[in-house]
Backbone as JSON, one array per atom type, in Angstrom:
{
  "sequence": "XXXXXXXXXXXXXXXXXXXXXXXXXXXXXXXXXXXXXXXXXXXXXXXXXXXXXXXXXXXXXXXXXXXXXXXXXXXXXXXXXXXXXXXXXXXXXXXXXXXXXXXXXXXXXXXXXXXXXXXXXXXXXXXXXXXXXXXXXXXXXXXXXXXXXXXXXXXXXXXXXXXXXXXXXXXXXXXXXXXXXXXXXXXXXXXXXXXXXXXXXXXXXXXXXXXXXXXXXXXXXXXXXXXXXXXXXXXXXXXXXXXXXXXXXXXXXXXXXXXXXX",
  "N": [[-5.63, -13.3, 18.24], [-3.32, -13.46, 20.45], [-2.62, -14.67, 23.23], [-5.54, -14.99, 24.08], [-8.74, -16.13, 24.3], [-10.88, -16.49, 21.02], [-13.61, -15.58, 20.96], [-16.85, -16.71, 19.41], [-19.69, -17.36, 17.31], [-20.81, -19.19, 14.6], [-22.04, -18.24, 12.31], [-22.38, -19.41, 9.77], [-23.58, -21.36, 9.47], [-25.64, -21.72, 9.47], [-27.37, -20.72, 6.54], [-30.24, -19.69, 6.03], [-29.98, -17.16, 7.83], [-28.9, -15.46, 6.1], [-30.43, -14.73, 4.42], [-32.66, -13.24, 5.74], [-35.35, -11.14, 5.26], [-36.84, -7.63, 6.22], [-36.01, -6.93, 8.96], [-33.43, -5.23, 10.57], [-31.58, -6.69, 11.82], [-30.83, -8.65, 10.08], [-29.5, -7.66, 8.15], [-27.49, -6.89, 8.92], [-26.58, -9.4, 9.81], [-25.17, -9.93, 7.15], [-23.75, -7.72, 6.38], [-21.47, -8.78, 8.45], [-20.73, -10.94, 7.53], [-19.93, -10.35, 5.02], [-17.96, -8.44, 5.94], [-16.11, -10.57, 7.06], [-15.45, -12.37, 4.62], [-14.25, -10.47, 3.03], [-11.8, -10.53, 3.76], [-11.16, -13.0, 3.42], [-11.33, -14.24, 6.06], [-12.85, -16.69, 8.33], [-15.4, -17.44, 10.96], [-14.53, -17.77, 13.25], [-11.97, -15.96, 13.39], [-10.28, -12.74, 14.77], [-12.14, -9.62, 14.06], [-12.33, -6.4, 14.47], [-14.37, -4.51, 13.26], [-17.12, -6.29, 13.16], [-17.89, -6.53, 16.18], [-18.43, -4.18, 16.0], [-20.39, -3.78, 14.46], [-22.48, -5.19, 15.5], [-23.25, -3.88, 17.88], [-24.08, -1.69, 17.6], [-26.11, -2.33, 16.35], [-27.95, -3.03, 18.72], [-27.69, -1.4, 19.89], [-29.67, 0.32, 18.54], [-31.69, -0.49, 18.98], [-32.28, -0.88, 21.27], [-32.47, 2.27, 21.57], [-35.1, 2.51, 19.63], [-36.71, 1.23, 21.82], [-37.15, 3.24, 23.85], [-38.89, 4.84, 26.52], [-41.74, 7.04, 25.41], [-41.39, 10.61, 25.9], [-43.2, 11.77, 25.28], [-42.56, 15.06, 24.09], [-42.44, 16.83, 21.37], [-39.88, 17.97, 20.32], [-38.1, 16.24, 21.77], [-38.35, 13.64, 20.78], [-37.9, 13.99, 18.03], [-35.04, 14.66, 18.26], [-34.44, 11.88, 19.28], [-34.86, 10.08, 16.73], [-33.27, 11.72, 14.43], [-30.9, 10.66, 16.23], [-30.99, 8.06, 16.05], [-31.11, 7.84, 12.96], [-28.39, 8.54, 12.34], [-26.83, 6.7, 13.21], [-28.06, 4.23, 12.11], [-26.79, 5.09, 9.44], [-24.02, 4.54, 10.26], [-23.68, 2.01, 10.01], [-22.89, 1.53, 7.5], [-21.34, -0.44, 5.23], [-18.85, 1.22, 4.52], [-15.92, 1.9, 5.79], [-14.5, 4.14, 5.33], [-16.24, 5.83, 5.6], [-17.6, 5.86, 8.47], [-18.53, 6.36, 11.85], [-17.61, 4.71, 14.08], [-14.49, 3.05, 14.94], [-14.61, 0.95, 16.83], [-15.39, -0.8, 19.44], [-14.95, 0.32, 21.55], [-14.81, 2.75, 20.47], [-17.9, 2.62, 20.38], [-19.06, 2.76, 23.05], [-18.42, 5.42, 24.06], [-19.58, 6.93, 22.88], [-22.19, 6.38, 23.98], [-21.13, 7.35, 26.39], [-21.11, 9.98, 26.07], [-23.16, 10.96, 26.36], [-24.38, 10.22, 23.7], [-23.66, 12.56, 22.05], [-22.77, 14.09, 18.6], [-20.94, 12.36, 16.89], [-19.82, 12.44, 14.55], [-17.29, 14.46, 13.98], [-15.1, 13.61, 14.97], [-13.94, 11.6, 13.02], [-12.55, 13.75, 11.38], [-10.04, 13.58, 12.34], [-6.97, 12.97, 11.07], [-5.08, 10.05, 11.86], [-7.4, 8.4, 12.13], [-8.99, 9.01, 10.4], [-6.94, 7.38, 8.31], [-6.47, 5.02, 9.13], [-9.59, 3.95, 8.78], [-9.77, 4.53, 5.67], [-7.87, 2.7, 4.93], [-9.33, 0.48, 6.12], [-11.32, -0.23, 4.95], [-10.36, -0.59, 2.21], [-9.54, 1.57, 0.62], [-7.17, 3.39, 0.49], [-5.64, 6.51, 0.72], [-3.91, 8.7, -1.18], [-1.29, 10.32, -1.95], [-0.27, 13.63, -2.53], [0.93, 16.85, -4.97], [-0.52, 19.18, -3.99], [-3.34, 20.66, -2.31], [-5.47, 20.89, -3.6], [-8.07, 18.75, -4.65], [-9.18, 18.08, -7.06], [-6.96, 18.3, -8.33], [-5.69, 16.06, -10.21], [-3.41, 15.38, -12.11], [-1.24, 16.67, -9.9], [-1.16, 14.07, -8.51], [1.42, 11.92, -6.66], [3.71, 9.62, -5.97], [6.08, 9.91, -5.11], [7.54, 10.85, -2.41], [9.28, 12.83, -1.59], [8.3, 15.1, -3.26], [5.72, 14.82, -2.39], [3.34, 17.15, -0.5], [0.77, 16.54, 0.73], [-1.41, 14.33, 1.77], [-3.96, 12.84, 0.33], [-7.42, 12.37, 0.5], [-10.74, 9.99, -0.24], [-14.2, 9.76, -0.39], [-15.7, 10.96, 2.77], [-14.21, 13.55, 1.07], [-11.33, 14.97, 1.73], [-7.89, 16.61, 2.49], [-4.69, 16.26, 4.31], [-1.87, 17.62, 4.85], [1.55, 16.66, 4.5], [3.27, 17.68, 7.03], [0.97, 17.59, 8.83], [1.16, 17.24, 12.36], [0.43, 14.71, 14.05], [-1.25, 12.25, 16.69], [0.08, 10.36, 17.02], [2.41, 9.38, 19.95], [5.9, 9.77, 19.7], [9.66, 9.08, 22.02], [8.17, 11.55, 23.29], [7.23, 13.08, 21.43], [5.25, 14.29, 18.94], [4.77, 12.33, 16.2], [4.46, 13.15, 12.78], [2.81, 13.2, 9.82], [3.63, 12.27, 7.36], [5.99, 10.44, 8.52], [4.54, 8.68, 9.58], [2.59, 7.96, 7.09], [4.97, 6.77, 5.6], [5.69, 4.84, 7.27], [3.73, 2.83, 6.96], [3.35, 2.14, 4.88], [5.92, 0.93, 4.14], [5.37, -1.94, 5.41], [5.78, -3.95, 5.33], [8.55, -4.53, 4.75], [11.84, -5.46, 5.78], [13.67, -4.28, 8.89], [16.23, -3.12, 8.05], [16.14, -2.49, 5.81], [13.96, -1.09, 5.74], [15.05, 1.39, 7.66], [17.25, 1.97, 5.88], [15.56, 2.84, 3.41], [14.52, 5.24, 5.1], [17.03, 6.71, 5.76], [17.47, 7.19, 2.52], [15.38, 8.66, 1.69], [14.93, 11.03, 3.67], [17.9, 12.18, 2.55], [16.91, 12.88, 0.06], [14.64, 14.98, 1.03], [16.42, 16.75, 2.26], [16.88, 18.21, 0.2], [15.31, 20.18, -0.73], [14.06, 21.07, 1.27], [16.0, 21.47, 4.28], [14.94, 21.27, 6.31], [13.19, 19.53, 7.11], [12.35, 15.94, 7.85], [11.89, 12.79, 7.7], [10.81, 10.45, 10.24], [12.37, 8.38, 11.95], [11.28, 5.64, 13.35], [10.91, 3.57, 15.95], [11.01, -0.34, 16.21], [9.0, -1.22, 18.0], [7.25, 0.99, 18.0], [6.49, 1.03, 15.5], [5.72, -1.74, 15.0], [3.72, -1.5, 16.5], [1.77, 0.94, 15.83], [1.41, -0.24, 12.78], [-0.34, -2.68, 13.47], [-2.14, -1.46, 14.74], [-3.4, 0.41, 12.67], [-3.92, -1.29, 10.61], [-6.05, -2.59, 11.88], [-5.48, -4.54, 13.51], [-6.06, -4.24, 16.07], [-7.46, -2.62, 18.83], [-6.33, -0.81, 20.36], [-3.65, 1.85, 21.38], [-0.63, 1.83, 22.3], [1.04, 4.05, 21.9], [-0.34, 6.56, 20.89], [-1.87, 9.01, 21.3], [-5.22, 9.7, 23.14], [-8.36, 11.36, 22.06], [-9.12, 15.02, 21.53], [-11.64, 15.35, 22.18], [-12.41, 13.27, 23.46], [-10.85, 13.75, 25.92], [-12.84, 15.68, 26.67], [-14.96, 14.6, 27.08], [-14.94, 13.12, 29.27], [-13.99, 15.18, 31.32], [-16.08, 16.07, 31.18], [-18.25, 14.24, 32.61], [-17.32, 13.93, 34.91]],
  "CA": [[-5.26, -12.8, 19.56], [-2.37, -14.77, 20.93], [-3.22, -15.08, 24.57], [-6.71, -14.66, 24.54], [-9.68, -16.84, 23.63], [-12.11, -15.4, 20.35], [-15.49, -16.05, 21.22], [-17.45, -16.07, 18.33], [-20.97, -17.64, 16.99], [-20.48, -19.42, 13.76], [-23.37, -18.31, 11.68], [-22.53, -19.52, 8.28], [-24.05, -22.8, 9.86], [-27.0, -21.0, 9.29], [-27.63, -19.49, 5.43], [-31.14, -19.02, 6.09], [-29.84, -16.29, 8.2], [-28.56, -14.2, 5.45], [-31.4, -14.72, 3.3], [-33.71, -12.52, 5.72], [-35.9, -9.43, 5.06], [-37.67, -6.72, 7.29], [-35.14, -6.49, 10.49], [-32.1, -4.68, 10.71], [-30.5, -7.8, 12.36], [-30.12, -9.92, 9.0], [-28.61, -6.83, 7.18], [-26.28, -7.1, 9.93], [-25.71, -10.38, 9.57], [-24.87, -9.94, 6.06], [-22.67, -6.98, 6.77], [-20.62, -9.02, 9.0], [-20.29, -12.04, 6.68], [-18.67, -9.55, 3.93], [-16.34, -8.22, 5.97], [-15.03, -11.91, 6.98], [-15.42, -12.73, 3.32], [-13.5, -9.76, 1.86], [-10.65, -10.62, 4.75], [-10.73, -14.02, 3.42], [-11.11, -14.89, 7.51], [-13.73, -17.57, 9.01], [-16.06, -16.87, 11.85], [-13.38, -17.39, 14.7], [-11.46, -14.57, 13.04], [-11.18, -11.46, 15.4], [-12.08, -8.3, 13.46], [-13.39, -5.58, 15.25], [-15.35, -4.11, 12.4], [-18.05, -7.15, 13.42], [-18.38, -6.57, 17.24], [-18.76, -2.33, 16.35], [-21.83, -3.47, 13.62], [-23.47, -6.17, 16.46], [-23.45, -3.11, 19.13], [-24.61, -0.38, 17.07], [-27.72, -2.75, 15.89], [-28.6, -3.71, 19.93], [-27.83, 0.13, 20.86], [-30.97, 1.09, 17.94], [-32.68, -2.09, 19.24], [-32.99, 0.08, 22.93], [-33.43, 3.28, 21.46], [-36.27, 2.54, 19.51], [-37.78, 1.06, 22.67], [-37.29, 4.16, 24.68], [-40.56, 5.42, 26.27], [-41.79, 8.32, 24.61], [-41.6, 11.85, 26.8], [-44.54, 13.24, 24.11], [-42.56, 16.2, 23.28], [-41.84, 16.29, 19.84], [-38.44, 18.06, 20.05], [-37.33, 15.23, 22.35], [-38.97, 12.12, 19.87], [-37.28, 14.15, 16.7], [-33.49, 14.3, 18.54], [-34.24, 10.53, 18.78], [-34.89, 9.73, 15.38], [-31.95, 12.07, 14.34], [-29.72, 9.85, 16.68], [-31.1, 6.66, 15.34], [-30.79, 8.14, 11.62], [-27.18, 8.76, 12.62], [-26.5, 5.11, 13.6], [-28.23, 3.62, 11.21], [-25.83, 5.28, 8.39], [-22.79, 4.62, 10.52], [-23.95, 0.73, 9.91], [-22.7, 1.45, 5.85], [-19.85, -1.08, 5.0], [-17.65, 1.9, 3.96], [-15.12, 2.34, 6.82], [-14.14, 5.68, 4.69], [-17.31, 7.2, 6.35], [-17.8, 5.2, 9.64], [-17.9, 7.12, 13.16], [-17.18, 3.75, 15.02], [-14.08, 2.11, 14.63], [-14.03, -0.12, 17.55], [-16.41, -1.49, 19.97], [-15.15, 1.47, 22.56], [-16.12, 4.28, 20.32], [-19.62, 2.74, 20.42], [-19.03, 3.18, 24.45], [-17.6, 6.11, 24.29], [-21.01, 7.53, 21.93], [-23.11, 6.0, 25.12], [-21.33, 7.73, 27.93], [-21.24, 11.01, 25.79], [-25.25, 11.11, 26.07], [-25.0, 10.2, 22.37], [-23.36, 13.96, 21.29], [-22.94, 13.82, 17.28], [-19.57, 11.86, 16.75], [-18.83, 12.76, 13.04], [-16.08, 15.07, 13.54], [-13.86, 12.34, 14.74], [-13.65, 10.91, 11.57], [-11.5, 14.2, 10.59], [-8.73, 12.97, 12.67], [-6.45, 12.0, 9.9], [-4.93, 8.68, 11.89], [-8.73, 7.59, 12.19], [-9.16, 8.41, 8.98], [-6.08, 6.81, 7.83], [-7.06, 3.64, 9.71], [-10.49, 3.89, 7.83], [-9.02, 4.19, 4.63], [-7.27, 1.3, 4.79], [-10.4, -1.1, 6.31], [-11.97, 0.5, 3.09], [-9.42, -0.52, 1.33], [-9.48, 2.82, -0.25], [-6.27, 3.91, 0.67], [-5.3, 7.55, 0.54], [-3.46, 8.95, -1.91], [0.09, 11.61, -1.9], [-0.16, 14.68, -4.17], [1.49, 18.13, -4.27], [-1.52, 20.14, -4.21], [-4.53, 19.97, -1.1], [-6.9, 20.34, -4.42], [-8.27, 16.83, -5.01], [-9.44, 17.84, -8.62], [-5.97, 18.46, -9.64], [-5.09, 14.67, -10.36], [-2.25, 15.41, -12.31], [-0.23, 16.51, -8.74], [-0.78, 13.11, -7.35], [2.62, 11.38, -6.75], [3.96, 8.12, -4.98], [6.81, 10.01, -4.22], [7.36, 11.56, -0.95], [10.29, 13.58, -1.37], [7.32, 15.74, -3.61], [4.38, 15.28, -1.87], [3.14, 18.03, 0.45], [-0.45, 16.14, 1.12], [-2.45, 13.0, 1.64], [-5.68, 12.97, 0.04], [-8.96, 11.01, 1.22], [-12.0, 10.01, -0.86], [-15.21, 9.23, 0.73], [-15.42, 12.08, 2.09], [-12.74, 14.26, 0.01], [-10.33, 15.66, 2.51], [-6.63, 16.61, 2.09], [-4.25, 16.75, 5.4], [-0.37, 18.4, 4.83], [1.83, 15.44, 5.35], [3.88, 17.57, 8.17], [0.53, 17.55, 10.4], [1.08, 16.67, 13.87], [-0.27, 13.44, 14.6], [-1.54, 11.83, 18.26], [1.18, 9.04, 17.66], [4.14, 10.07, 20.36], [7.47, 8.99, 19.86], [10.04, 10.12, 22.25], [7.46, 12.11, 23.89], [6.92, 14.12, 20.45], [4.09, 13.78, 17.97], [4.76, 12.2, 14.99], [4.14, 13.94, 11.52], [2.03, 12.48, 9.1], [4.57, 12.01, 6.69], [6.77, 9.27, 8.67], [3.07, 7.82, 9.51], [2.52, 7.29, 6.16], [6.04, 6.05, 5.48], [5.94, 4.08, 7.98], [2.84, 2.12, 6.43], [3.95, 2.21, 3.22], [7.06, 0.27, 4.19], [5.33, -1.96, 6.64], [6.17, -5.49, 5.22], [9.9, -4.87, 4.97], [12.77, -5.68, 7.22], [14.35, -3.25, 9.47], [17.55, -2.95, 7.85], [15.54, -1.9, 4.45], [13.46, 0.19, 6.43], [16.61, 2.13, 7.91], [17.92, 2.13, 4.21], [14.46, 3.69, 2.72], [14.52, 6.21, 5.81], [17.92, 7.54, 5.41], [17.53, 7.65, 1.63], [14.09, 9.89, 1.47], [15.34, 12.28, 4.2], [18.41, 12.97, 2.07], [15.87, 13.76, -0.86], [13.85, 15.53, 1.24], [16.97, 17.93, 2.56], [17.58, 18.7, -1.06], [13.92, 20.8, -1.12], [14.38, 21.9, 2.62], [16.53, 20.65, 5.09], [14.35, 21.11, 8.56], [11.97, 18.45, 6.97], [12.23, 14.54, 7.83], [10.98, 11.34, 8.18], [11.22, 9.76, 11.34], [12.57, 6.79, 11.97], [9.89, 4.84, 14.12], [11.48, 2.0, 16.42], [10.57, -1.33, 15.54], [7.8, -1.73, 18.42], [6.47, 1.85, 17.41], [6.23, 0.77, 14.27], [4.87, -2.71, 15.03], [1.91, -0.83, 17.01], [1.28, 2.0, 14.3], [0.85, -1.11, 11.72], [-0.92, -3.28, 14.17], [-3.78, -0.76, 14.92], [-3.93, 0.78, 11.47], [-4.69, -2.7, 9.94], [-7.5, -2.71, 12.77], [-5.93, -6.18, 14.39], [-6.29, -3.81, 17.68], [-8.22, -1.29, 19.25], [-5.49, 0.22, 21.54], [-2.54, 1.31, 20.96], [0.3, 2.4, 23.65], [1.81, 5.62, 21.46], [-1.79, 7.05, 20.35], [-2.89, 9.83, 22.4], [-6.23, 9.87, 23.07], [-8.89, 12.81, 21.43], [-9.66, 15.81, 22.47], [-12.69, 15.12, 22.26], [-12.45, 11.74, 24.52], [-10.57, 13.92, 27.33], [-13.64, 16.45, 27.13], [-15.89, 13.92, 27.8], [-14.09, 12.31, 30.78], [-14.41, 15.61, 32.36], [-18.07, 16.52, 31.68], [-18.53, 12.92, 33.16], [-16.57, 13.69, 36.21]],
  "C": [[-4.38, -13.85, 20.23], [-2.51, -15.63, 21.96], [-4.82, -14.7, 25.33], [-8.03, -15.49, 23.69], [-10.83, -15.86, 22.36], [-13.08, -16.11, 20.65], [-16.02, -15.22, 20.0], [-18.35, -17.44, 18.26], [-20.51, -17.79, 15.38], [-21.82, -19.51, 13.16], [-23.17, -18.7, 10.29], [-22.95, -21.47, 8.65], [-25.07, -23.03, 9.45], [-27.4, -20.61, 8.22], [-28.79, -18.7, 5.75], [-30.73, -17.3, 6.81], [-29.59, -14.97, 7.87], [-29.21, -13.97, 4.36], [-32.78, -13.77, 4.1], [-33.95, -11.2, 5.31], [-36.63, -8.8, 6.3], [-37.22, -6.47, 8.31], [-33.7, -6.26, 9.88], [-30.86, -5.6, 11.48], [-30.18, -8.55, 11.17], [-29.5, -8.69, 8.09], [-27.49, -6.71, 8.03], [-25.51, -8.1, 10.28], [-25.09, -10.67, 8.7], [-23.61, -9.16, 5.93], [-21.31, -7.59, 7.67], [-20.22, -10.14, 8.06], [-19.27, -11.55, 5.74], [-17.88, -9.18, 4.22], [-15.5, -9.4, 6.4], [-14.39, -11.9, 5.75], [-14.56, -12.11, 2.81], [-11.78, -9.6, 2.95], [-9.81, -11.94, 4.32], [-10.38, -14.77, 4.96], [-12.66, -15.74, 7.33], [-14.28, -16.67, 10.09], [-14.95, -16.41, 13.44], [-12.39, -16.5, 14.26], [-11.55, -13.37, 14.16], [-10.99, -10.34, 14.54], [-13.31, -7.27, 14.18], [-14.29, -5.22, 14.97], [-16.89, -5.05, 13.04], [-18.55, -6.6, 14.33], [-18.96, -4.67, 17.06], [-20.83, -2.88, 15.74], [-22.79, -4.16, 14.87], [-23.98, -4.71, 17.91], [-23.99, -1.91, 18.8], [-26.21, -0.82, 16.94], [-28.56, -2.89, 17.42], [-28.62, -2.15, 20.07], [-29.31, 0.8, 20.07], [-32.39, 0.47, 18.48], [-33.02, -0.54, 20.71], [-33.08, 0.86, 22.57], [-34.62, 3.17, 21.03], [-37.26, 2.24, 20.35], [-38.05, 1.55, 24.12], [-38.2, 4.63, 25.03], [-40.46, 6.87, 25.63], [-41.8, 9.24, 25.69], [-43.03, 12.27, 25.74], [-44.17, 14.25, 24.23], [-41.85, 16.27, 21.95], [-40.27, 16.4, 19.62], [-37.48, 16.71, 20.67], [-37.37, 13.9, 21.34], [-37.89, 13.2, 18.34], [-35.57, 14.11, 17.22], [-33.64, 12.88, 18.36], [-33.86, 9.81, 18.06], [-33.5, 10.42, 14.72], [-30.61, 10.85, 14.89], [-29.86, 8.26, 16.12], [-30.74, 6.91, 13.49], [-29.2, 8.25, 11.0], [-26.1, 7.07, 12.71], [-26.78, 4.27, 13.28], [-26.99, 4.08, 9.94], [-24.7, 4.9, 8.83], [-22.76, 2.74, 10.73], [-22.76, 0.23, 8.16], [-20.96, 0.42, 6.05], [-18.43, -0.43, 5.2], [-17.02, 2.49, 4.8], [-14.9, 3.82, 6.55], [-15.08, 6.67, 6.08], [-17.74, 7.09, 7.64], [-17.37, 6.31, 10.64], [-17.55, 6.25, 13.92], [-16.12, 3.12, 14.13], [-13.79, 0.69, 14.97], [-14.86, 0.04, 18.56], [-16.34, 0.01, 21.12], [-15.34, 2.87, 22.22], [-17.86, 4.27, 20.76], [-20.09, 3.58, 22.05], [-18.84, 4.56, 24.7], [-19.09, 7.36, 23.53], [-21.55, 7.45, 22.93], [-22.88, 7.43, 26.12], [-21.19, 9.21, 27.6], [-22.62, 11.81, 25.91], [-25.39, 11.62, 24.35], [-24.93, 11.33, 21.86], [-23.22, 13.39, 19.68], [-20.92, 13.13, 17.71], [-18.53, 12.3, 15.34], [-17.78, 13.65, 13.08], [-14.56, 14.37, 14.36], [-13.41, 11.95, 13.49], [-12.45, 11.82, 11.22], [-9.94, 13.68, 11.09], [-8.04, 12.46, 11.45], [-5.36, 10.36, 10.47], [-6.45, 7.99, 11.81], [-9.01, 7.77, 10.64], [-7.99, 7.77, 7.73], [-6.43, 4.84, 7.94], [-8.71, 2.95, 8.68], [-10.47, 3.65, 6.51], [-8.48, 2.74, 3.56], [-8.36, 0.02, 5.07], [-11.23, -1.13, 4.75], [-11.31, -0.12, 2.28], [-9.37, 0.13, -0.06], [-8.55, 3.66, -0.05], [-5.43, 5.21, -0.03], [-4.0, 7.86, -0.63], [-2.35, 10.37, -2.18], [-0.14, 12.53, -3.3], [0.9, 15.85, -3.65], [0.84, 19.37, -4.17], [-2.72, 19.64, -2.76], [-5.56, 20.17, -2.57], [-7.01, 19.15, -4.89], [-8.71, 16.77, -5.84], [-8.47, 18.13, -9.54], [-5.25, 17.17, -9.45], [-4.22, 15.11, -11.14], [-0.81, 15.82, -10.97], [-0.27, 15.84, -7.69], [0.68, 12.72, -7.71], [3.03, 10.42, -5.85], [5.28, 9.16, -4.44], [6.74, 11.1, -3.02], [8.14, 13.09, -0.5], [9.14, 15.1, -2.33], [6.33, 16.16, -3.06], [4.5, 15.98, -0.72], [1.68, 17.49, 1.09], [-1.01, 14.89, 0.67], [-3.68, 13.44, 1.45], [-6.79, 11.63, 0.46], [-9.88, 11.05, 0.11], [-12.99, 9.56, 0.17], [-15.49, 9.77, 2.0], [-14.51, 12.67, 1.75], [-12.36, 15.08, 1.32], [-8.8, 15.52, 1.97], [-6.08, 16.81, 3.81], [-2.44, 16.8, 4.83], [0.51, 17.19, 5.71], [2.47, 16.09, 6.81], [3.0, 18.26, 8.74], [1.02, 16.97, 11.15], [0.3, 15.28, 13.92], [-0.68, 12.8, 15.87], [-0.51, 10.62, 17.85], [2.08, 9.71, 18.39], [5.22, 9.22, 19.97], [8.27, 9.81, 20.65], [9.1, 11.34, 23.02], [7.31, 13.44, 23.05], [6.12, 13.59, 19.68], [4.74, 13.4, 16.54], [3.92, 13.01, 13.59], [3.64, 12.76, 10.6], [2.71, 12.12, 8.03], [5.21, 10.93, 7.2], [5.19, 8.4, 9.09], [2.62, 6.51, 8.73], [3.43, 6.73, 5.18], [6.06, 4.92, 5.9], [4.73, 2.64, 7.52], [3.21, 1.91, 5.25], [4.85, 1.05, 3.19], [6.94, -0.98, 5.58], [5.71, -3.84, 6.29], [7.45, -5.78, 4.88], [10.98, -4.81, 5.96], [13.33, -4.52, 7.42], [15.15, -2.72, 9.08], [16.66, -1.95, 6.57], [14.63, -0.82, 5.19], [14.0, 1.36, 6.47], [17.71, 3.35, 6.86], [16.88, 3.64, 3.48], [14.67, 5.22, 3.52], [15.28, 7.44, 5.5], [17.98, 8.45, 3.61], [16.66, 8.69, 1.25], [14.56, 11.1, 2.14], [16.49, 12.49, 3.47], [17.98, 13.27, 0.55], [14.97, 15.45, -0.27], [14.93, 16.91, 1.9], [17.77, 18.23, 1.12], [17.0, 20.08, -1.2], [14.08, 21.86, 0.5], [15.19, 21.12, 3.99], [15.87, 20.28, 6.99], [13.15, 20.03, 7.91], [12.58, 17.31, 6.83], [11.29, 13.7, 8.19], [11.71, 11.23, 9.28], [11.09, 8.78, 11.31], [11.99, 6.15, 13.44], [10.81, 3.08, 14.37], [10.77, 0.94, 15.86], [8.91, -1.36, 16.54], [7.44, -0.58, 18.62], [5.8, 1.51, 16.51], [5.33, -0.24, 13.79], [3.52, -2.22, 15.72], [1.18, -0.19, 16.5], [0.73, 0.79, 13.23], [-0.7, -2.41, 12.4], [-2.41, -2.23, 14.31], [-4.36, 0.07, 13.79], [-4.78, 0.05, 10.92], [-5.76, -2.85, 10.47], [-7.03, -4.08, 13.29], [-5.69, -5.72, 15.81], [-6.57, -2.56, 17.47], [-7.68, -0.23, 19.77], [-4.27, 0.22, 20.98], [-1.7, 2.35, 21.97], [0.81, 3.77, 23.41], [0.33, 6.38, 20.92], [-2.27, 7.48, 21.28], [-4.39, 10.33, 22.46], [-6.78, 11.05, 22.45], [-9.17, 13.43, 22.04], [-10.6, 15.8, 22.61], [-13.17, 14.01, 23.44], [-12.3, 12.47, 25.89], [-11.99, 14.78, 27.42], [-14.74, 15.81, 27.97], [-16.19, 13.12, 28.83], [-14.72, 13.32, 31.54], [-15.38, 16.28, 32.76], [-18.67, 15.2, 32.41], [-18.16, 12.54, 34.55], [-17.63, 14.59, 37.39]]
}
């Protein structure tokens, strides 16, 4: 974070810590160690992944020590919601309903509705994907058991596929990135990631050259060419080294809950 202090707790000071059993706090301390570890970062590292697992374990910490109402249907939603938030603890970003400390918030001020159909979002689950580093895969088919019509290229593919769970999304969905005050298509998205460690000029180059592939097949279909500080924000919050991002229109789901809250 450039202009901003990380506050962080350096527990590898500590091993004993990741040697305990019987509390859901040392599997949590373990969980956070691996994702440093598989970042190759230290403790003063900021990765959000950490602060989501530390707030999910304190949020089960107060449910479980909710008084009881004694009616059962109320004590079994409970357990449901704790059963829910315990699985969304699992390493595997793929399947995660939190990506960032303000979904957890955002679960709270919902009165704790089910969250899993966020995940379908395909930038969230693009973003996921990638913390996974199980990164989706271009075919020309939405069936995900016909591996012979995967393909790297673009000027082919009609769909990104997911594992973990198996979804397909049509690269020219709509996307919540705006550009221009239009939604990006999932196609320059995942261009735009694809091509995210080369210079502008090569960028530019790649751009022009795919869209005149891609008006060979049909001509009302392109990539969009994504300014540089589009582009730097799309890569920036994919990677997860931020939570927010300025072209990313919130969910519908987020505005609903604004105005049952209002």
């Amino acid at each position: 974070m450039a202009d901003e202090k990380v506050l962080f707790n350096d527990l590898s000071t500590d091993p004993q810590l990741f040697e305990g059993e019987g509390e859901l706090q040392y599997e949590v301390y373990r969980q956070m160690r691996d994702i440093l570890e598989d970042e190759g970062d230290a403790w003063d590292a900021f990765r959000p992944r950490t602060n989501v697992l530390w707030l999910i374990h304190l949020l089960i910490m107060l449910l479980e020590k909710r008084p009881k109402t004694g009616k059962q249907k109320d004590e079994q939603e409970l357990w449901d919601k704790l059963d829910r938030l315990k699985d969304s603890l699992s390493l595997s970003d793929g399947k995660a309903a939190f990506l960032s400390s303000q979904d957890v918030v955002r679960y709270c001020e919902s009165g704790f509705a089910d969250v899993v159909p966020k995940t379908m979002d395909p930038l969230l689950r693009l973003r996921q994907s990638i913390a996974a580093n199980h990164p989706p895969v271009t075919t020309a088919s939405s069936d995900p058991e016909s591996i012979s019509d995967a393909t790297e290229d673009l000027a082919l593919a009609t769909y990104l596929h997911f594992e973990n769970p198996q979804s397909s999304y049509a690269l020219d969905t709509s996307t919540r990135f705006i550009s221009s005050d239009k939604p990006v298509d999932l196609r320059s998205i995942w261009f735009a990631w694809q091509n995210k460690d080369v210079a502008i000029p090569e960028y530019l180059a790649s751009t022009e050259q795919l869209n005149e592939e891609l008006a060979k097949k049909d001509d009302t279909v392109k990539v969009q060419n994504l300014k540089f500080v589009e582009r730097l924000d799309l890569i920036t919050w994919l990677e997860g080294a931020s939570d927010e991002s300025e072209y990313i229109k919130g969910l519908e789901s987020d505005a609903s809950a604004a105005r049952s809250a209002q």
